[in-house]
Each structure stands twice: as C-alpha cells, then as structure tokens.
LUMLOVO-94506 format. One record per atom (N, C-alpha, C): residue number from 1; x, y, z; residue in one letter; atom name. Coordinates in steps of 0.1 Angstrom, whole numbers. Layout:
# residues N
SITE, NUM, X, Y, Z, A, CA
...
END
This chain:
# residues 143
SITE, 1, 690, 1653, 1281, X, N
SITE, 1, 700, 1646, 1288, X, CA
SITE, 1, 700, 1631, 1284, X, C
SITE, 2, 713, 1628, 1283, X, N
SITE, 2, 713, 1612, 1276, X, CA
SITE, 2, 716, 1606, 1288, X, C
SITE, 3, 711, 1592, 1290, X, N
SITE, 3, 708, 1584, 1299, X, CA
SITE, 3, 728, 1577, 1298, X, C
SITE, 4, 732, 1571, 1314, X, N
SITE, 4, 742, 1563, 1309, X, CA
SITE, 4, 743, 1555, 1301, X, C
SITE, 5, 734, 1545, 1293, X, N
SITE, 5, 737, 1537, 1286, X, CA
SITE, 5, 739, 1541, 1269, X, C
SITE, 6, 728, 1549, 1268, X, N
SITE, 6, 734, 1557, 1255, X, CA
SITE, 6, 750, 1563, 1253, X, C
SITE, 7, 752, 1567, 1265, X, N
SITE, 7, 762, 1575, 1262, X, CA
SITE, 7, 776, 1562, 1261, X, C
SITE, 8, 778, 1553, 1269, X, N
SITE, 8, 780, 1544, 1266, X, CA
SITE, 8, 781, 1537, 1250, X, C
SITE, 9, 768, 1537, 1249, X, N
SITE, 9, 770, 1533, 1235, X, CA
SITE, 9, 779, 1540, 1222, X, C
SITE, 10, 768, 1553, 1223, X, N
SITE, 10, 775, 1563, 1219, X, CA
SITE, 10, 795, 1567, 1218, X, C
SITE, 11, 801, 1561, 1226, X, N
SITE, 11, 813, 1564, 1228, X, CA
SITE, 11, 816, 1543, 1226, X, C
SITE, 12, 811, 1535, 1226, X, N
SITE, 12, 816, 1527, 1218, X, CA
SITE, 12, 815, 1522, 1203, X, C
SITE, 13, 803, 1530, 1197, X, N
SITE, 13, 801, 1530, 1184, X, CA
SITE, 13, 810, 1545, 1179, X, C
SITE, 14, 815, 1552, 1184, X, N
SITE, 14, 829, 1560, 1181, X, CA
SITE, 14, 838, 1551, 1180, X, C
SITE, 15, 841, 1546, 1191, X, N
SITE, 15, 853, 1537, 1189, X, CA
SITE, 15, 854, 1533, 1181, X, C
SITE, 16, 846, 1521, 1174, X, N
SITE, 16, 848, 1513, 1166, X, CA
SITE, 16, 847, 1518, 1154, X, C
SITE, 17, 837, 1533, 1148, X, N
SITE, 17, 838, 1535, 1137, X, CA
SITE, 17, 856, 1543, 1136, X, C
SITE, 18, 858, 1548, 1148, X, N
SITE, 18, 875, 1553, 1146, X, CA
SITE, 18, 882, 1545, 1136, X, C
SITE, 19, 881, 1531, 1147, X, N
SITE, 19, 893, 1519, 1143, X, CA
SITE, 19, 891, 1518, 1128, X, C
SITE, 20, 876, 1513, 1123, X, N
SITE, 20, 877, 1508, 1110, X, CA
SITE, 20, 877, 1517, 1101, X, C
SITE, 21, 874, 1535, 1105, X, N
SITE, 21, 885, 1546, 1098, X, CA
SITE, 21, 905, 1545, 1096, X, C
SITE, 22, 906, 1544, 1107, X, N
SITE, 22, 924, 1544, 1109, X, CA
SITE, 22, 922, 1531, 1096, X, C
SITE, 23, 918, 1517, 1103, X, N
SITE, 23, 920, 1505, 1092, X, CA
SITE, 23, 923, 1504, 1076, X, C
SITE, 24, 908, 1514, 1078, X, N
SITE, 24, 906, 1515, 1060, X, CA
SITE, 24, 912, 1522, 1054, X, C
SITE, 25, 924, 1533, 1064, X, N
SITE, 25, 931, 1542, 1058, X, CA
SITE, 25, 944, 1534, 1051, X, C
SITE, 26, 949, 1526, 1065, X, N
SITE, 26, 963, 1518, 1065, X, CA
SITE, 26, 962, 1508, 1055, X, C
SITE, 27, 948, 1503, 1053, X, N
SITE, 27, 945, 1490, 1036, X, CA
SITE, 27, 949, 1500, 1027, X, C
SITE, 28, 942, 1510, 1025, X, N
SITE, 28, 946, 1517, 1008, X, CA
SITE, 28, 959, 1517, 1013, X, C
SITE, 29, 962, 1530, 1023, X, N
SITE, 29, 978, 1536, 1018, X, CA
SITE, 29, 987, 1518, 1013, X, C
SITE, 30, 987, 1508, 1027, X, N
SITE, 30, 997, 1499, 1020, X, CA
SITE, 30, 992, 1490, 1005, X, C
SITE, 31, 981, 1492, 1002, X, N
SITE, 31, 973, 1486, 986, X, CA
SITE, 31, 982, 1498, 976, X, C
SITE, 32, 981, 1509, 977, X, N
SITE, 32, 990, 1517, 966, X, CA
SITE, 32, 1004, 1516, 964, X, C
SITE, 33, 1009, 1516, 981, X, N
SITE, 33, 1025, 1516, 981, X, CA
SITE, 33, 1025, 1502, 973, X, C
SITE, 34, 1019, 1487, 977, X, N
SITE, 34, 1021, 1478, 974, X, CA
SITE, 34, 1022, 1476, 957, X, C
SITE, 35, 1012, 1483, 950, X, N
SITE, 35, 1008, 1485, 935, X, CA
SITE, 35, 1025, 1492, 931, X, C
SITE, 36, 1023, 1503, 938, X, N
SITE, 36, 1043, 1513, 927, X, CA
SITE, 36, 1051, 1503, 933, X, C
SITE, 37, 1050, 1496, 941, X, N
SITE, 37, 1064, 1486, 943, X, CA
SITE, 37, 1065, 1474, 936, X, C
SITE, 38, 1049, 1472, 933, X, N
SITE, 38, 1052, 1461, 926, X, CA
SITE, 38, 1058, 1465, 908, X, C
SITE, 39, 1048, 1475, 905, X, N
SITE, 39, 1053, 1482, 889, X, CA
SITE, 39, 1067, 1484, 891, X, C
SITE, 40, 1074, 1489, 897, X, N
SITE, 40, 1090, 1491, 900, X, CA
SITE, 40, 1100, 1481, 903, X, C
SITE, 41, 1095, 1470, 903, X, N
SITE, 41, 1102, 1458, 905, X, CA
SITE, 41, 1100, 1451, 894, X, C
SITE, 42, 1088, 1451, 890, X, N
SITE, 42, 1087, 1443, 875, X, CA
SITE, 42, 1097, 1451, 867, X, C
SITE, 43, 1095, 1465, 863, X, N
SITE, 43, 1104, 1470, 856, X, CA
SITE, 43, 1116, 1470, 858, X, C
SITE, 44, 1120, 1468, 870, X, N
SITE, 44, 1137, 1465, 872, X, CA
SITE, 44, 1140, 1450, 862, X, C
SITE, 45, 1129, 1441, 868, X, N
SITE, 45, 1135, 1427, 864, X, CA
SITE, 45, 1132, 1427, 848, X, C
SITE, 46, 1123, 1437, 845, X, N
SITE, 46, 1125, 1434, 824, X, CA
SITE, 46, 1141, 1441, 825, X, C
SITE, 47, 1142, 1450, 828, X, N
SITE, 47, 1153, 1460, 826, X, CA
SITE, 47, 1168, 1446, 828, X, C
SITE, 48, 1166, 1443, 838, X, N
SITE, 48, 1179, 1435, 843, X, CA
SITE, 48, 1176, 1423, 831, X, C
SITE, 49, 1167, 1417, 824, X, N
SITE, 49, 1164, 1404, 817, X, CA
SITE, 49, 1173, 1413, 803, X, C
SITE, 50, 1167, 1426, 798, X, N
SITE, 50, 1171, 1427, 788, X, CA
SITE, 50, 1186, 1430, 786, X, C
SITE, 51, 1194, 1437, 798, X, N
SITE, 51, 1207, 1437, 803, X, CA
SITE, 51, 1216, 1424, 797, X, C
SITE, 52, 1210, 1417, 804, X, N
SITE, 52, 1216, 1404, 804, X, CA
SITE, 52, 1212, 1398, 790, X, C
SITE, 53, 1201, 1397, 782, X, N
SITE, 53, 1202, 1394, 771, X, CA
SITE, 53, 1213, 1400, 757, X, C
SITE, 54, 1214, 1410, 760, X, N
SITE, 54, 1221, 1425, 751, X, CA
SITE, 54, 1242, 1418, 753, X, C
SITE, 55, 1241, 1416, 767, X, N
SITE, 55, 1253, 1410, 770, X, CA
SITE, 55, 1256, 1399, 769, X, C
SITE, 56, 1246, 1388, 767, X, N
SITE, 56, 1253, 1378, 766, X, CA
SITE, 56, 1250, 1379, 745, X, C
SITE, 57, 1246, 1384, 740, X, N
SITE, 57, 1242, 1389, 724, X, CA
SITE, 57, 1256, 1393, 720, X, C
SITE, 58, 1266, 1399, 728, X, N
SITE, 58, 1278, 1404, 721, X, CA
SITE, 58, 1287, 1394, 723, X, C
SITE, 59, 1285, 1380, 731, X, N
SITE, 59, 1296, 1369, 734, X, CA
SITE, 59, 1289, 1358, 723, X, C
SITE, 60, 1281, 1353, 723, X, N
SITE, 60, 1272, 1341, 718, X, CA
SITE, 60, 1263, 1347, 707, X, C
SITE, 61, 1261, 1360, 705, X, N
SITE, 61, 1251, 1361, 692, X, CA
SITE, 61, 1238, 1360, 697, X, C
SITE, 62, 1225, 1368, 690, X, N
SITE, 62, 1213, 1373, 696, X, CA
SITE, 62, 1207, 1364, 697, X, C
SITE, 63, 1206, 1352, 687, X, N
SITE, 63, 1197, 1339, 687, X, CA
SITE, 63, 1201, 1329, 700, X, C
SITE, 64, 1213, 1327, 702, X, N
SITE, 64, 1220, 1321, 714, X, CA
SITE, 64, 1220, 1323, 725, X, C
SITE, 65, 1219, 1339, 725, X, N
SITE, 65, 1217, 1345, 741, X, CA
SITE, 65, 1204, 1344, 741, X, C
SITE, 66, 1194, 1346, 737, X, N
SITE, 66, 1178, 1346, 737, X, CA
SITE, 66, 1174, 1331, 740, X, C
SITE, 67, 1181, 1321, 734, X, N
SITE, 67, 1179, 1308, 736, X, CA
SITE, 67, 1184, 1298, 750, X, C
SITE, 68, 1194, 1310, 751, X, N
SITE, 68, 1201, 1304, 762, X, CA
SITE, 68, 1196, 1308, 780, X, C
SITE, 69, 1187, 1324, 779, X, N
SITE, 69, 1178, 1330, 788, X, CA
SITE, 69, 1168, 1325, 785, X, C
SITE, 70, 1164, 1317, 775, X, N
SITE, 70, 1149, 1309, 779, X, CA
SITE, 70, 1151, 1295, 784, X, C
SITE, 71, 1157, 1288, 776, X, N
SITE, 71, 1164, 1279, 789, X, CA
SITE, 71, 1167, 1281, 803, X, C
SITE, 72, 1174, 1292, 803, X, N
SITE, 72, 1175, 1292, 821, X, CA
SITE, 72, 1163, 1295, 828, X, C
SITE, 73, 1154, 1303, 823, X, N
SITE, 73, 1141, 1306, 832, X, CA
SITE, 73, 1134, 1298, 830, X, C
SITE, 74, 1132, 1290, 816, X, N
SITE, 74, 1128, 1271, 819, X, CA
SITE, 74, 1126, 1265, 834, X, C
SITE, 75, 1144, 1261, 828, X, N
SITE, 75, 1146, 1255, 845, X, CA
SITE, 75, 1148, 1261, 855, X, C
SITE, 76, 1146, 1272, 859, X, N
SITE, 76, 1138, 1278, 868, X, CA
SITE, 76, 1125, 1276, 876, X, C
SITE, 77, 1115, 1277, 862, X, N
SITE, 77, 1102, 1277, 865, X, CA
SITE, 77, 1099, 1261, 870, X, C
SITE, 78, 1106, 1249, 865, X, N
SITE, 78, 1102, 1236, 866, X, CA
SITE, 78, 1111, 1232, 879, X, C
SITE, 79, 1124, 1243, 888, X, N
SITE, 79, 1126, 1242, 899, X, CA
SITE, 79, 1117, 1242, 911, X, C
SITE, 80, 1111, 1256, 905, X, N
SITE, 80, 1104, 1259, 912, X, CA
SITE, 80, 1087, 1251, 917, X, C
SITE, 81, 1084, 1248, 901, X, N
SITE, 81, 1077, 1238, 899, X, CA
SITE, 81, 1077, 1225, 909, X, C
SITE, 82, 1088, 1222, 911, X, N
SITE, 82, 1093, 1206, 917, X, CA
SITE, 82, 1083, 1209, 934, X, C
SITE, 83, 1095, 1223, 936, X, N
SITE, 83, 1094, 1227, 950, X, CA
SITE, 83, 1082, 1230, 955, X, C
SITE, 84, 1071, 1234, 950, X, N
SITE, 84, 1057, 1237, 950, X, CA
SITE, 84, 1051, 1224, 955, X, C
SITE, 85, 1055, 1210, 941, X, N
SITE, 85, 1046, 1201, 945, X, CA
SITE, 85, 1049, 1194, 959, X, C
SITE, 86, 1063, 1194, 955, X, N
SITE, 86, 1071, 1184, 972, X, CA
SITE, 86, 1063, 1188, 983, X, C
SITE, 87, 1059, 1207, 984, X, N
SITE, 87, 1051, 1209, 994, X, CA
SITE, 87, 1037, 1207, 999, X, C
SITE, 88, 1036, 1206, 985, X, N
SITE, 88, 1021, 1208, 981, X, CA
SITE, 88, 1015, 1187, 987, X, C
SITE, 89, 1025, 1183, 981, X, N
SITE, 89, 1021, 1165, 987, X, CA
SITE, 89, 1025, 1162, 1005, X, C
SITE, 90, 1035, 1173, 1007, X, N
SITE, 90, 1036, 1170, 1021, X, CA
SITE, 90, 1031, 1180, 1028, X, C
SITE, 91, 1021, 1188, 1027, X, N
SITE, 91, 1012, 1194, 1035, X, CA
SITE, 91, 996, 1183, 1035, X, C
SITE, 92, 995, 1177, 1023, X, N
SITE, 92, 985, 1168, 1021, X, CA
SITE, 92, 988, 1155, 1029, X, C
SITE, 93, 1004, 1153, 1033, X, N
SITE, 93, 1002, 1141, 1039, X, CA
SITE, 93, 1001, 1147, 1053, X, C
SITE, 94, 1003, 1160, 1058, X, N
SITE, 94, 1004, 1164, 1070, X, CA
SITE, 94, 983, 1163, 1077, X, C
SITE, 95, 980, 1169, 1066, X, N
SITE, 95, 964, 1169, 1067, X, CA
SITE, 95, 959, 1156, 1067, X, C
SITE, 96, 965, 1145, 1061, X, N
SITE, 96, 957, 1135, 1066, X, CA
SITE, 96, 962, 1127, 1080, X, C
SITE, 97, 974, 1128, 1083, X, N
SITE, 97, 980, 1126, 1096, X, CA
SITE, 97, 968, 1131, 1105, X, C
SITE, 98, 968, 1146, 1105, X, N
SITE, 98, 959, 1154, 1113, X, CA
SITE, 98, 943, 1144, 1113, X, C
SITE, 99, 940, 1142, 1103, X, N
SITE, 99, 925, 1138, 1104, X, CA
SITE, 99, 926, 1122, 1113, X, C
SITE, 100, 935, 1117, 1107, X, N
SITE, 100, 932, 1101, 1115, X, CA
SITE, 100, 937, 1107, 1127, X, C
SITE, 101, 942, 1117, 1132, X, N
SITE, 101, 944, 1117, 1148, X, CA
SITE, 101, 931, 1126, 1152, X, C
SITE, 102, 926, 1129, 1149, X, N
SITE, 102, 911, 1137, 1152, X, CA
SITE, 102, 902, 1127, 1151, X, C
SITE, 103, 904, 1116, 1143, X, N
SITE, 103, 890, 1108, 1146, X, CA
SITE, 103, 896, 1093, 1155, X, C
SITE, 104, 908, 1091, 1157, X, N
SITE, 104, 911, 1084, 1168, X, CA
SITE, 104, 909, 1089, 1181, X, C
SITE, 105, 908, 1104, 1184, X, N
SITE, 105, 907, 1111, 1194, X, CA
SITE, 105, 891, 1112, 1197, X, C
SITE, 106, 882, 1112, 1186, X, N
SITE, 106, 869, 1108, 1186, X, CA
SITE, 106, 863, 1097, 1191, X, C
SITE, 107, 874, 1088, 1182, X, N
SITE, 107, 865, 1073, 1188, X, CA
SITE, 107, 870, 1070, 1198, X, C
SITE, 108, 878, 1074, 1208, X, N
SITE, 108, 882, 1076, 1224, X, CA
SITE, 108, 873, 1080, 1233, X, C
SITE, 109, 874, 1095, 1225, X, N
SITE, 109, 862, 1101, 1232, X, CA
SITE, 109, 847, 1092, 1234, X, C
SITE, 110, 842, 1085, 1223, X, N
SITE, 110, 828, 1083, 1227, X, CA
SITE, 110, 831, 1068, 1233, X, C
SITE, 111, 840, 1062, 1232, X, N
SITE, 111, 847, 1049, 1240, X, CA
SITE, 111, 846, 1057, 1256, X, C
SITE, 112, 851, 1061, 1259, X, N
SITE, 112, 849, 1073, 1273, X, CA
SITE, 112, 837, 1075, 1275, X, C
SITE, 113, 829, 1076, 1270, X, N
SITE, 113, 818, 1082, 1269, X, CA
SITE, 113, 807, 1072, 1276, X, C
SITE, 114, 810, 1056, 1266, X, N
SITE, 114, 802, 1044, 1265, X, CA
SITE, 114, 803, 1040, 1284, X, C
SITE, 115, 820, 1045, 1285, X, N
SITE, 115, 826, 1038, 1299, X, CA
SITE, 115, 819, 1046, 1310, X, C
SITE, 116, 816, 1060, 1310, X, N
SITE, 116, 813, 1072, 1319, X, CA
SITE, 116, 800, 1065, 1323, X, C
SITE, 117, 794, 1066, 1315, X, N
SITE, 117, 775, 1058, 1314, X, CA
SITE, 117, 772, 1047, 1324, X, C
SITE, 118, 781, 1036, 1323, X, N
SITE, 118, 776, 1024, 1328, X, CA
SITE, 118, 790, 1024, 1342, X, C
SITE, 119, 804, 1029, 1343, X, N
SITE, 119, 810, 1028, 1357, X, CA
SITE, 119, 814, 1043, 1358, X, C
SITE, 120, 807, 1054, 1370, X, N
SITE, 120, 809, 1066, 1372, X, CA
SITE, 120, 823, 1072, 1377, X, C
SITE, 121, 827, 1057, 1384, X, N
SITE, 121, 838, 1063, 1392, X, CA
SITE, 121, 856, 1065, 1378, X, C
SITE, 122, 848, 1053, 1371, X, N
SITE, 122, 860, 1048, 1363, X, CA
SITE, 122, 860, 1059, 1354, X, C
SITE, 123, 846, 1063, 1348, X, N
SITE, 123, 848, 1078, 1345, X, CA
SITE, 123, 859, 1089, 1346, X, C
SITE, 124, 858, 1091, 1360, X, N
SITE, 124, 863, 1099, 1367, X, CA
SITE, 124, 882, 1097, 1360, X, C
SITE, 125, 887, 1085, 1363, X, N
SITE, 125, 898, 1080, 1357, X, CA
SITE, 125, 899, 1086, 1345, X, C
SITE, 126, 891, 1075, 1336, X, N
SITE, 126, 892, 1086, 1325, X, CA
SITE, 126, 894, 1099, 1319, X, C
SITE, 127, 888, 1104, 1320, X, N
SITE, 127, 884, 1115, 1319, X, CA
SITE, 127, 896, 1128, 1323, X, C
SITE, 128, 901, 1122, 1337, X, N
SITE, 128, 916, 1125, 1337, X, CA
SITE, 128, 929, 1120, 1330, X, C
SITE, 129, 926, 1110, 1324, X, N
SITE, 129, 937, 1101, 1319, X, CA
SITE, 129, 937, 1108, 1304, X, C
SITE, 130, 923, 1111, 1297, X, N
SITE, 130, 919, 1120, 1283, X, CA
SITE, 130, 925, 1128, 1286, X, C
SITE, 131, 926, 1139, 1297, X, N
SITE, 131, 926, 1153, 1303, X, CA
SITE, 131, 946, 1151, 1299, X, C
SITE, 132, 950, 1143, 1301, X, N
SITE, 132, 963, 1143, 1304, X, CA
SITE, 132, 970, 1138, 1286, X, C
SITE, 133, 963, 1129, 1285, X, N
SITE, 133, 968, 1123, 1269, X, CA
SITE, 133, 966, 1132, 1257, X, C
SITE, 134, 952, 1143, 1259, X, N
SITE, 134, 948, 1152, 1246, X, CA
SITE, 134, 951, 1164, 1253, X, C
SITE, 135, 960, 1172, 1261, X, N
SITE, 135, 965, 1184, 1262, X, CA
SITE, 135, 970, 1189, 1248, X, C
SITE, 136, 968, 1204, 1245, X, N
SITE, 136, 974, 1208, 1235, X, CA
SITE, 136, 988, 1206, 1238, X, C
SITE, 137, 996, 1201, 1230, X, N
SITE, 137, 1014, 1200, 1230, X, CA
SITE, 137, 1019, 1219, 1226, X, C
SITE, 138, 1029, 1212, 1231, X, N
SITE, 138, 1036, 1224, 1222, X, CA
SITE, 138, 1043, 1223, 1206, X, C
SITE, 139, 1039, 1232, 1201, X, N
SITE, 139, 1039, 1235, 1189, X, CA
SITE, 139, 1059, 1236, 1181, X, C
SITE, 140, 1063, 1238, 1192, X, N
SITE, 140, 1079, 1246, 1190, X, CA
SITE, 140, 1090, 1238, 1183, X, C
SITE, 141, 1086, 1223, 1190, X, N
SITE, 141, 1091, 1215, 1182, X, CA
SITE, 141, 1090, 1204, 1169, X, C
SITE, 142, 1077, 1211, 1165, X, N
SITE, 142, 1074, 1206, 1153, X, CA
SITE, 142, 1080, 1208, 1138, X, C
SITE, 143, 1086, 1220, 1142, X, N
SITE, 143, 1086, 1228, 1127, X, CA
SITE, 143, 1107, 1216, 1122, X, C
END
C-alpha cells in the first residue's frame, strides 16, 4: 500500500511527464510542417523570380532583364537594410533611456535609504512618496 504522499507524487510526476510528452509532440509536428512550408515557399519564390525574369527577357532582352532583377532586389536588400538599422539604433537608444532611469531610480533609492536611517518618521513619507512615483505605469501607451 502506497502511503498518500507517494501517491501524490506519483500522479504529479505523470502529470508533468504527460505535458512534456503532448510538448514534445506539438515542437516536432510544428518543426516539420514549419520545414515543407518553408521548402514550398522558397520554391514558389525561385519559380515566381524566374517567371518574371523569362518575361521581362521577351520585352528588354535576357542581359537587361537579368540586370534589371538584380537591381531591383539590390534595392531591396539596402531597403531593407536601412530599416533594420533605424531599428536597430532606436532600440539602442531605448536601452539606454532605460538604464539611466534604473540607476536614477537607484540613486533615489539609496538617497531614501540614507534618509530612513537617521529621520524614521520622514521615512515613512518617503517611502510612500517612492511607493507612488516608481509604480509600474502602464505599458498601452507607449507603443
């Protein structure tokens, strides 16, 4: 006879080997679907590249169309290029925003800290006044 705690156990070490069965099922299946969707989209897009090369080959001639589709995916790639960095510098200026408000919020804190020490009651102020000024905001209107 198994004691309640085993059995307990027993029935939460099921559980959890369940979950990370079901888990490990739903990673492959979506890792494969994800693999033929991706081969079937590449292949569309050579198919549609060569389409469009073939076509523009009977208006402008094969050297012209070929020259004229590397050009466009050129500027493309250096569109996209642009858009990457813009983000890439304003996520960097967002992180350092973030950091000088984390260590202003620091040196508050141990400013608070210095004040708690030596007047108890003014603490008390404090401490509410922190309580009130470092609330998480809401997020909603940031974006």
């Amino acid at each position: 006879m198994l004691s309640l705690g085993a059995i307990l156990l027993q029935n939460l070490v099921t559980r959890v080997t369940d979950r990370v069965d079901e888990t490990m099922d739903v990673a492959k299946r979506n890792a494969i679907a994800g693999a033929a969707i991706g081969l079937l989209l590449v292949t569309a897009y050579g198919l549609g590249v060569v389409a469009t090369a073939v076509l523009l080959s009977q208006h402008y001639g094969a050297v012209s169309a070929l020259f004229g589709l590397a050009g466009g995916f050129l500027l493309l790639a250096l569109i996209v290029l642009a858009v990457v960095a813009m983000r890439n510098k304003r996520e960097r200026e967002l992180r350092r925003i973030r950091r000088q408000q984390l260590a202003a919020r620091r040196d508050l804190m141990a400013a608070a800290a210095t004040v708690a020490m030596k007047k108890p009651f003014a603490a008390t102020a404090v401490a509410l006044a922190l309580g009130f000024l470092l609330a998480p905001k809401s997020r909603r209107g940031d974006d």
